[in-house]
C-alpha positions, 0 to 999 in steps of 0.5 A: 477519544477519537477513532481512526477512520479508515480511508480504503480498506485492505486491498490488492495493488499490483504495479508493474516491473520493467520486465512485465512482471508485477509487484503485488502490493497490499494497500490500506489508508487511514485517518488518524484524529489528528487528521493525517492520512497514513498509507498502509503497505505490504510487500507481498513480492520480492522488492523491485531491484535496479535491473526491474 
């Protein structure tokens, strides 16, 4: 059986909000031996709302 490559490790992403604020974001991508790539996230803020 093959194993699961990982493509980036856990890291931090933080994406901006209309306000100036931030949304923090924890990404990781990996490879599955089927070949797809899979993202990986964690909200780690409130979500965005339609007012952001």
């Amino acid at each position: 059986m093959e194993d699961v490559e990982i493509i980036e490790a856990p890291h931090l992403v933080d994406y901006p909000r209309a306000d100036g604020g931030k949304i923090s974001v924890m990404v990781s991508m990996i490879r599955v031996p089927d070949g797809y790539w899979i993202e990986i996230n964690t909200l780690l803020d409130e979500p965005a709302k339609f007012s952001d």
